[in-house]
MITORNU-22880 format. One record per residue (C-alpha): residue in one letter; x, z, y. Coordinates in steps of 0.001 Angstrom, whole numbers, plus 500000, padded with zeros to 6 digits. Example, Ala and Ser with C-alpha at 12.3 -4.5 7.8 and 13.67 -1.06 7.14 Angstrom:
2
A512300507800495500/S513670507140498940/
END
This chain:
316
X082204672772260208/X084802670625258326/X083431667923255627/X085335667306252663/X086276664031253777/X087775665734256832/X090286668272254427/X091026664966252982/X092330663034255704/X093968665396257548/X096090666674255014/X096685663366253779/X097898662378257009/X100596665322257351/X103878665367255306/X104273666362252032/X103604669544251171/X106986671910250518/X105721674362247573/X106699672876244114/X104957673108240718/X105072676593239306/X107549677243236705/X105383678481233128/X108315679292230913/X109821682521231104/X111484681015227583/X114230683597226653/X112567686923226430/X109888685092224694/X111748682879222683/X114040686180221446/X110661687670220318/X109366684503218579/X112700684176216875/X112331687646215302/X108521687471214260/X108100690690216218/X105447691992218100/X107477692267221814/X107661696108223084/X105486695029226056/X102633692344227051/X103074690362229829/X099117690001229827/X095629690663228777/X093604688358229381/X089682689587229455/X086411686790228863/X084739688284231433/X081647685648230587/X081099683637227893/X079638680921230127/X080049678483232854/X078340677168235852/X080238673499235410/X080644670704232633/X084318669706232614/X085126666739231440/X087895668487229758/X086303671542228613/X084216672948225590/X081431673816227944/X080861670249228442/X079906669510224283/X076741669222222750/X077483672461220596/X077597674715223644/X074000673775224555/X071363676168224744/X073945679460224338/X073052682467225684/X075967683450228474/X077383686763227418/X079156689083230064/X081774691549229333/X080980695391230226/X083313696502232955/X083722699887230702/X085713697654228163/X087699696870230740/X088175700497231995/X088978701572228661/X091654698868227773/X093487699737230854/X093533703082230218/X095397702559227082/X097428699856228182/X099219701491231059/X102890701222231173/X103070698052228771/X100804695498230545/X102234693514233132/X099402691678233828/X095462690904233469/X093548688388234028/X090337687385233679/X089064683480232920/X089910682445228900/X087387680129228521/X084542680420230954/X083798681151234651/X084782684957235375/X082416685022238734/X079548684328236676/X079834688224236188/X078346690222238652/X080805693373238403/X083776691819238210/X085208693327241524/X084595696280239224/X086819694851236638/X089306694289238746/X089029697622240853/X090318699123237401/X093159697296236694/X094299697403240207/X093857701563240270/X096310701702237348/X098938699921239253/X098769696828237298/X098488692979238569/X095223691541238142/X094241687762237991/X091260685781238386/X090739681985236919/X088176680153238590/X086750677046239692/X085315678559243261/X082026677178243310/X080525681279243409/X083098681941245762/X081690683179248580/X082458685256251701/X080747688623250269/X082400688449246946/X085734687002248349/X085854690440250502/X084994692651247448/X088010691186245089/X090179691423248331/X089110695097248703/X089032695773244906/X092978694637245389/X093090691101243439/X096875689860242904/X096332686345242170/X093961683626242826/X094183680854240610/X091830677644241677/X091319675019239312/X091093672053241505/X091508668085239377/X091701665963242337/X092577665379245862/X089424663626247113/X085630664394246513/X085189661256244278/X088025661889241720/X087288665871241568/X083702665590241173/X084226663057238250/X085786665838236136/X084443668746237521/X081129667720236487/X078160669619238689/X080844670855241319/X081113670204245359/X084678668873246268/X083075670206250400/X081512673565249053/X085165674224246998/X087114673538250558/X084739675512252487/X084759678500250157/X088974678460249639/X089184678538253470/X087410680978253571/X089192683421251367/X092115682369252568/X091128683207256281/X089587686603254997/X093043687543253081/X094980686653256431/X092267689071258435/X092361691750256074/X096462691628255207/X095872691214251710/X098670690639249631/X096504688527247187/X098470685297246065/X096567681864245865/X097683679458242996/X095913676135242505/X095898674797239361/X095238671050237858/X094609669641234972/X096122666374234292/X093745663393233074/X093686659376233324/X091270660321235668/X093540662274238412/X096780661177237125/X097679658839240595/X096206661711242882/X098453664888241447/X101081665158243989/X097899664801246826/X096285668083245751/X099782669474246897/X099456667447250267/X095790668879250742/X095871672139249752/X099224673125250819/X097648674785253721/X095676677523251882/X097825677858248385/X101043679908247870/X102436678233244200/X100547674899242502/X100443674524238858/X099725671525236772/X099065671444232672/X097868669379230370/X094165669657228835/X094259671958225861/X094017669522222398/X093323671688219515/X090433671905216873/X087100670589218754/X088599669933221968/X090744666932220696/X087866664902220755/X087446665718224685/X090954664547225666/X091604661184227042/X095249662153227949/X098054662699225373/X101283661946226553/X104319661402223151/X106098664106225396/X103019666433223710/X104564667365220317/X103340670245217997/X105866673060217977/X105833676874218263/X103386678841220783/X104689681345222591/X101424682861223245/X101496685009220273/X104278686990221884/X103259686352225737/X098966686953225793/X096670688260224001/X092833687507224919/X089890689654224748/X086562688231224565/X083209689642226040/X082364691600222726/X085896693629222756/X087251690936219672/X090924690268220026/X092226686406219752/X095363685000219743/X094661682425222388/X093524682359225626/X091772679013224603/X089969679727221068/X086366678761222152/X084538679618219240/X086810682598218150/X088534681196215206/X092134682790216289/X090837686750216177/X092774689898214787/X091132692631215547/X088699694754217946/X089604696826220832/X086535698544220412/X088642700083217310/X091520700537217778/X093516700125220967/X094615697103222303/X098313697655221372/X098125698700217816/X095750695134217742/X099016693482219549/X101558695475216471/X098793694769213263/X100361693474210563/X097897690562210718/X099039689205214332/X102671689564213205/X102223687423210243/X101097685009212534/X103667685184214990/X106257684331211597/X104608681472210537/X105031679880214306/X108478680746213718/X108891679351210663/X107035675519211332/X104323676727209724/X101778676645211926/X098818674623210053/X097977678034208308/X096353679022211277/X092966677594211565/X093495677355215493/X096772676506215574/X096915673585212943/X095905670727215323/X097130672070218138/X099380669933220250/X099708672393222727/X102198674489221877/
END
């Protein structure tokens, strides 16, 4: 079997890899919307908590801060699920499941995604791999998963086990092979994305995740870490090119956490950004209430800092 320093060397040996950084912006339907303070006619996605928990410490995540110790890890019902599809058919675009914790934590969540994919819309899954494995990797496959998206912060097992604190740089190779091998077998039409977050600590190795992963992943992403509220004091990386301005997440996402509550952001940790319950009401009249609108008008009006979550923000 391959080591880690094996995927290493080998891909760093080959040329560079030919898939580019994934484009994020789809910035003039949203930027129409945001212009107009209106709630858009359609989501392009739901994104569900599917647990409240994780199985790393980040060096650029909430998980990693003192606050987060001793918390119970809370795991969304797959009949929340169920029901938000139901009434979300024909304006959803997409769901995914990750905002703010490890989704494979939760043991139904082929379920989950069984649901989404029976009502014909794409499904996602956020993760960082490490509960990966060949059992589960055939049930998301067969529960018809769209996406893929690996977080992987480095290109060598030294850098990405210095911010993906308590994770295997060998075990996250092994496991992505593996699914990758098992979608090839089975025909799948599941898309791999790896994603990576930028820090002073994998800054030099960011074009190398390309060279070493090219082999198993179909797009690469790379972001910033998220710099609002409590997680400002976790970033060591904030480039001048990082200025506060609008969010077009209040007219692109809305976020679900495990309890059914509805929050602006796909990154509101301790559920500061919330307007409403889907356990009430249905997910779109929570994406049309008055109180989510008002928000989406101060964002396009500058004003910004009368949102508790969005005030320090420099992620916008």
């Amino acid at each position: 079997m391959r080591t880690a320093r094996d995927y290493t060397r080998s891909a760093l040996k080959g040329a560079a890899s030919p898939l580019g950084w994934v484009d994020r912006e789809r910035k003039g339907e949203l930027d129409y919307w945001l212009d107009h303070a209106l709630p858009p006619s359609s989501i392009y996605q739901i994104t569900f908590r599917a647990a409240d928990g994780c199985n790393l410490r980040c060096k650029t995540c909430h998980f990693s801060m003192d606050y987060r110790k001793g918390q119970k890890t809370l795991l969304m019902d797959p009949e929340l699920v169920r029901e938000v599809v139901e009434t979300s058919k024909g304006w959803v675009s997409l769901m995914g499941f990750s905002a703010s914790g490890e989704p494979l934590i939760n043991p139904e969540i082929d379920k989950m995604i069984g649901y989404v994919s029976a009502a014909g819309i794409k499904s996602k899954i956020g993760t960082n791999a490490m509960l990966l494995t060949p059992d589960l990797s055939r049930r998301l496959l067969e529960a018809g998963l769209s996406i893929l998206k690996v977080s992987i912060d480095g290109a060598t097992a030294e850098t990405y086990e210095t911010v993906r604190v308590g994770a295997s740089f060998e075990k996250l190779c092994e496991n992505l092979e593996a699914f990758w091998r098992l979608r090839n077998e089975m025909g799948a039409k599941t898309k791999i994305v790896v994603n990576t977050v930028i820090t002073k600590d994998n800054e030099h190795e960011i074009e190398d995740v390309k060279k070493v992963f090219g082999r198993f992943a179909d797009k690469f992403a790379a972001k910033y870490p998220s710099t609002f509220g409590i997680m400002s004091s976790l970033c060591d990386y904030s480039p001048t090119a990082m200025e506060h301005k609008r969010c077009n997440q209040l007219v692109k996402r809305m976020t679900i956490i495990t309890d059914g509550r509805a929050t602006i952001c796909c990154g509101d940790n301790q559920n500061v950004g919330v307007v409403g319950n889907v356990r009430e009401t249905s997910a779109l009249e929570v994406w049309r209430s008055a109180l989510y609108n008002e928000w989406r008008g101060y964002h396009r009006s500058g004003q910004t800092d009368k949102i508790p979550l969005c005030k320090d923000c420099v992620f916008g």
